[in-house]
KOLGU-248987 format. One record per residue (C-alpha): residue in one letter; x, y, z. Coordinates in steps of 0.5 Angstrom, whole numbers, plus 2048, in hexadecimal, padded with zeros to 3 digits. Example, Ala and Ser with C-alpha at 12.3 -4.5 7.8 and 13.67 -1.06 7.14 Angstrom:
A8197F7810;S81B7FE80E;
//
This chain:
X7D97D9802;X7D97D67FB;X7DF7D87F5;X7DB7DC7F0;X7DE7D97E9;X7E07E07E5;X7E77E17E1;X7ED7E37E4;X7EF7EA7E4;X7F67EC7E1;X7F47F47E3;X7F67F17EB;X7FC7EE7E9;X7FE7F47E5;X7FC7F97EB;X8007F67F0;X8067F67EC;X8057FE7EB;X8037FE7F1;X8097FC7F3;X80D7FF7EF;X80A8057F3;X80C8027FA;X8138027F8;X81280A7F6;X81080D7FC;X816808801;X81B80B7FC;X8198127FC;X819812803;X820811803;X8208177FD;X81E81B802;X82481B806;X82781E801;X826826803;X8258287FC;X8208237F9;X81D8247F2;X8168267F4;X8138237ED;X81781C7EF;X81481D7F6;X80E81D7F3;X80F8177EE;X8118137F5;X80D8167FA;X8068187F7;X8058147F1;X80680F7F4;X80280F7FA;X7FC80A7F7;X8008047F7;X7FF802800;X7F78037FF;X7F78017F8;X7F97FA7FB;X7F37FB7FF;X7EE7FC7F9;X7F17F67F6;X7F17F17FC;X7EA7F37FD;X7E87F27F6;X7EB7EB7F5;X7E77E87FC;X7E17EA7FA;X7E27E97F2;X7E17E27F2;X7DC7E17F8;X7D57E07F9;X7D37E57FE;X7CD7E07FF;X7CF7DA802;X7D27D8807;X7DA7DB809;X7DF7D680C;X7E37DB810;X7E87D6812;X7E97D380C;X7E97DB80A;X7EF7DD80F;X7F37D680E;X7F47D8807;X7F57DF808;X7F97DF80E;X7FE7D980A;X7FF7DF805;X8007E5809;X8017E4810;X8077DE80F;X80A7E280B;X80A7E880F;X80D7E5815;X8127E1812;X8157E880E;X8137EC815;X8177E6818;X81E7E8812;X81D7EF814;X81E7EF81B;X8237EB81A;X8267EE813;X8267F5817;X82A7F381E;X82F7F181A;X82F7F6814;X82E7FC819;X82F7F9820;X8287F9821;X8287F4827;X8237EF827;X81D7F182B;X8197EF831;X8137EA831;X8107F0833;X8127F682E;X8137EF829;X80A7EF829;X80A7F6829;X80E7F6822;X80A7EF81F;X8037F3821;X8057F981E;X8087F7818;X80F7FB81A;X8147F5819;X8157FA812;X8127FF80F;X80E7FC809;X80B7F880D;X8047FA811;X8017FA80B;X8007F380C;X7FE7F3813;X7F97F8811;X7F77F380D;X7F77ED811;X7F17F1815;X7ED7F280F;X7EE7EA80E;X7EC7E9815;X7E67ED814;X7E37EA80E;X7DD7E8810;X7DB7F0812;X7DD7F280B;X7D97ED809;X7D37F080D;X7D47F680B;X7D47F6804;X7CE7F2803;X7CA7F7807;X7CE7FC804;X7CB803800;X7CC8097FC;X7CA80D802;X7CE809807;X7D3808802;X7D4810802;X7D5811809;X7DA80C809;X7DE811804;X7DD817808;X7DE81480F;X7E481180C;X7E781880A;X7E581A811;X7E9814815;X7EF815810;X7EF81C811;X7EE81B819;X7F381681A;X7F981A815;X7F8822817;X7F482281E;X7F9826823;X7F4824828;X7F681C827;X7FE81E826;X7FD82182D;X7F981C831;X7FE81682E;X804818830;X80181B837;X800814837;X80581083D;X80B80C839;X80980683B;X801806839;X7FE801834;X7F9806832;X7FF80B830;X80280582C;X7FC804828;X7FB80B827;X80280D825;X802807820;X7FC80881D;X7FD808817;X800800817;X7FA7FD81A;X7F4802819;X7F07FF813;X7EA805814;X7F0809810;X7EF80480A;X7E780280A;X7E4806805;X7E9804800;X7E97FC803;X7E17FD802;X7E28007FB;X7E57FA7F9;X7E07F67FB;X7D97F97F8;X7DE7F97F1;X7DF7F27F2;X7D77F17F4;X7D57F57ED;X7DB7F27E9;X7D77F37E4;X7D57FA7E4;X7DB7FB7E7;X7DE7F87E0;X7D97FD7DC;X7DA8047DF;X7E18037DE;X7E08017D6;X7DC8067D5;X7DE80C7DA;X7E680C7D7;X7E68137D6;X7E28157DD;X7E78107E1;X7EE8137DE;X7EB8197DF;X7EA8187E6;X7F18157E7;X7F481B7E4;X7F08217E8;X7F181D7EE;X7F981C7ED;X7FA8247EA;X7F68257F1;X7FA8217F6;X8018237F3;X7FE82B7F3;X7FD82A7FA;X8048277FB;X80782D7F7;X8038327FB;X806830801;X80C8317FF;X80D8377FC;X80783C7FE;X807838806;X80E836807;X80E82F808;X81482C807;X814825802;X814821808;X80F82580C;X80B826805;X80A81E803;X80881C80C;X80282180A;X800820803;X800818804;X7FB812802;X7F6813808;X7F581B806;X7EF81D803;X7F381E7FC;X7F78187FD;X7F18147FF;X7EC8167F8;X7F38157F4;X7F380D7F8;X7EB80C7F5;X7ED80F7EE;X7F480C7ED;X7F18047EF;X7EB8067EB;X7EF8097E5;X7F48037E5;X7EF7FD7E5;X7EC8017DF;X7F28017DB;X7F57FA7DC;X7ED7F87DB;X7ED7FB7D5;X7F37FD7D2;X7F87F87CD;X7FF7F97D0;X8007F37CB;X8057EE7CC;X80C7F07CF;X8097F67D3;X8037F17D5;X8097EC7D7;X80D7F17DD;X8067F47DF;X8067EC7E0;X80C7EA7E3;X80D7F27E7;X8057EF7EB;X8087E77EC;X80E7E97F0;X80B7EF7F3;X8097EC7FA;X8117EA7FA;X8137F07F8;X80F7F47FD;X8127F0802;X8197EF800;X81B7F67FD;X81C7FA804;X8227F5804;X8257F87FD;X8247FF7FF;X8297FE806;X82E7FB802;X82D7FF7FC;X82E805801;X834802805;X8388027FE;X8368097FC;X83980B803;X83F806801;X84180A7FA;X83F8107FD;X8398137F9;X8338167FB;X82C8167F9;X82B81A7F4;X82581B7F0;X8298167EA;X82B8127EF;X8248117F2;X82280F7EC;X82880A7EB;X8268077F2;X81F8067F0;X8208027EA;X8257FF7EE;X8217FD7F4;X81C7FB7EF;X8207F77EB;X8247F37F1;X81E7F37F5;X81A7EE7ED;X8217EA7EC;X8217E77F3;X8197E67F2;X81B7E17EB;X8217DE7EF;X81C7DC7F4;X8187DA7F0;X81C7D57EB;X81E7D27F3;X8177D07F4;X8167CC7ED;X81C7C97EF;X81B7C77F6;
//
C-alpha cells in the first residue's frame, strides 16, 4: 500500500501533547484519591475531564495510518509491522524491562519468573500506563482487517458498530454476571487470566473510536469541512457530552453515595457518557487545533508538549514515585494544593528529562 502525498497535521502532534497531559491527570488523581477528604471539583478535573486522553490516542493513531495511505493499492504488511513495531513494541519491552527491574529495587518487588515475567509483557503489567501500547500493538497486528473493514464500510454498518460498541463496553464494565463467572474461575485458569486483564489486551473495547479515526482519515477532506463549518455544533457537542459526564460523576456521589473512588471506577471512558464525551473531545480538539491560531509561543509548547509526549507518557510514572517518596520524607500529604503542586511537578520533571535526553542524542 502506497503514501498519499498530503500535509503534515499540526492538530496530531498538538493532541498527543493534550493528551498526555490528560495521561498524567488521571495517575495523579488516583494518588489524590488516597486522600479521605478529597476535593470533588479537583476529582473531577484529574478523573472525568480528563477521561478522553487513553482513547483519544486511539482516534489519532487510527488517522495518521490511514491518512496518507492509498486503500487501493497493495499493502505491505511486513514492512508496515516492521515500522511499527521499531516505534512501540522496542520501546515498550526496553521500559517494560526498567520497571520490572526499577520496581524490585525501589519496592522489593522481586524479579519475576519466566512464567509470570510472559504473563506481565502480554499483558502490559510491568506498569500501569503501560497497556495502552499493547492495546496498540493488537491493533498494528490487525492491520489488514481494518483495512478490510473500512473499505466495505457504511453508514448503516458503521451504526451498528456504535450501538454494539456501548453494549460491549457496558457488558464488559458492569455485568455481574461476568464478575461472577470470572473470579469462579480456577486460580491457575488462562481463561480467567484473560478475562481478569481484559481491559489490557481486548481492543473490541476501542474499536469504534479506532475505526472512527480511520473513516475521518479516508474522507479527510469532508472530515476537514465539517469541522470548518460545524465549530458551534462540534463545541456544543463537547460541552453537552462533558456537563453530562461530570453530572453522572456527581450524581453518584451525592444522591448514590458513591464514594470518589467508587464514583470515578464507574463514571470511566468506557461508560456510555464517557464513551460519547471520547467522540466528542477527539472530534473537538482536531477541529480546534485545525482551525484556531494559538499564534507562535503558545503554537511553540503545544509543539514541544506533543514531540516529547511519548517519553513523557513513558518516563513520568518514575517522577510520580519519587516525588511521593519525598513527600512522605518531609512529611505532607496530598492535599487538593499539593496535588496540583505534584502535577505540574510530575509534568515539568517528566518534559526536563525528555530535552536532556534529546540534547544527549544530537550529541552521540
Amino acid at each position: 500500500m502506497t503514501k498519499t502525498s498530503k500535509p503534515r497535521l499540526k492538530s496530531i502532534e498538538y493532541i498527543r501533547g493534550i493528551s498526555m497531559l490528560g495521561v498524567v491527570a488521571i495517575h495523579i488523581g488516583s494518588q489524590y484519591l488516597t486522600n479521605p477528604t478529597p476535593n470533588l471539583h479537583l476529582i473531577a478535573l484529574f478523573e472525568i475531564i480528563s477521561r478522553f486522553s487513553v482513547p483519544i490516542f486511539f482516534f489519532i493513531s487510527a488517522f495518521g495510518l490511514f491518512y496518507k495511505i492509498d486503500l487501493n493499492a497493495p499493502f505491505d504488511y511486513e514492512n508496515f509491522l516492521r515500522r511499527r513495531f521499531k516505534a512501540v513494541l522496542v520501546p515498550y519491552l526496553l521500559w517494560s524491562f526498567f520497571y520490572i527491574i526499577h520496581d524490585n529495587f525501589f519496592y522489593g518487588s522481586g524479579i519475576p519468573a519466566p512464567g509470570y515475567a510472559l504473563e506481565i509483557l502480554f499483558f502490559g503489567l510491568a506498569k500501569y500506563q503501560l497497556y495502552f501500547l499493547v492495546i496498540l500493538i493488537w491493533f498494528y497486528l490487525l492491520m489488514p482487517a481494518w483495512i478490510k473493514i473500512v473499505r466495505s464500510l457504511s453508514v448503516k454498518k458503521f451504526a451498528a458498530i456504535f450501538f454494539l460498541q456501548i453494549l460491549f463496553n457496558c457488558f464488559s464494565s458492569y455485568s455481574d454476571a461476568l464478575t461472577n463467572f470470572t473470579m469462579s474461575l480456577p486460580e491457575n485458569s488462562l481463561l480467567k487470566m484473560f478475562l481478569m486483564w481484559r481491559l489490557n489486551w481486548l481492543i473490541l473495547h476501542y474499536v469504534f473510536i479506532f475505526l472512527l479515526g480511520a473513516i475521518s482519515a479516508v474522507h479527510s477532506q469532508k472530515f476537514f469541512a465539517f469541522m470548518r463549518e460545524r465549530k458551534e455544533i462540534i463545541s456544543a457537542a463537547f460541552a453537552l457530552t462533558l456537563a453530562v459526564f461530570l453530572s453522572w460523576f456527581y450524581f453518584l456521589v451525592y444522591v448514590e453515595n458513591y464514594s470518589p473512588l467508587a464514583a470515578v471506577n464507574t463514571a470511566h471512558q468506557l461508560s456510555p457518557p464517557g464513551f460519547l464525551y471520547t467522540i466528542a473531545a477527539s472530534i473537538f480538539f482536531f477541529m480546534l487545533f485545525e482551525n484556531f491560531d494559538f499564534g507562535e509561543k503558545i503554537s511553540a509548547v503545544f509543539a514541544y508538549l506533543g514531540k516529547h509526549s511519548f517519553f513523557v507518557y513513558l518516563f513520568h510514572p518514575i517522577a510520580i514515585a519519587y516525588l511521593l517518596l519525598i513527600l512522605g520524607k518531609i512529611g505532607l500529604v496530598m492535599t487538593a494544593f499539593n496535588a496540583i503542586v505534584f502535577y505540574f511537578l510530575t509534568v515539568a520533571i517528566s518534559l526536563a528529562v525528555a530535552g536532556r535526553k534529546e540534547k544527549f542524542s544530537r550529541v552521540r
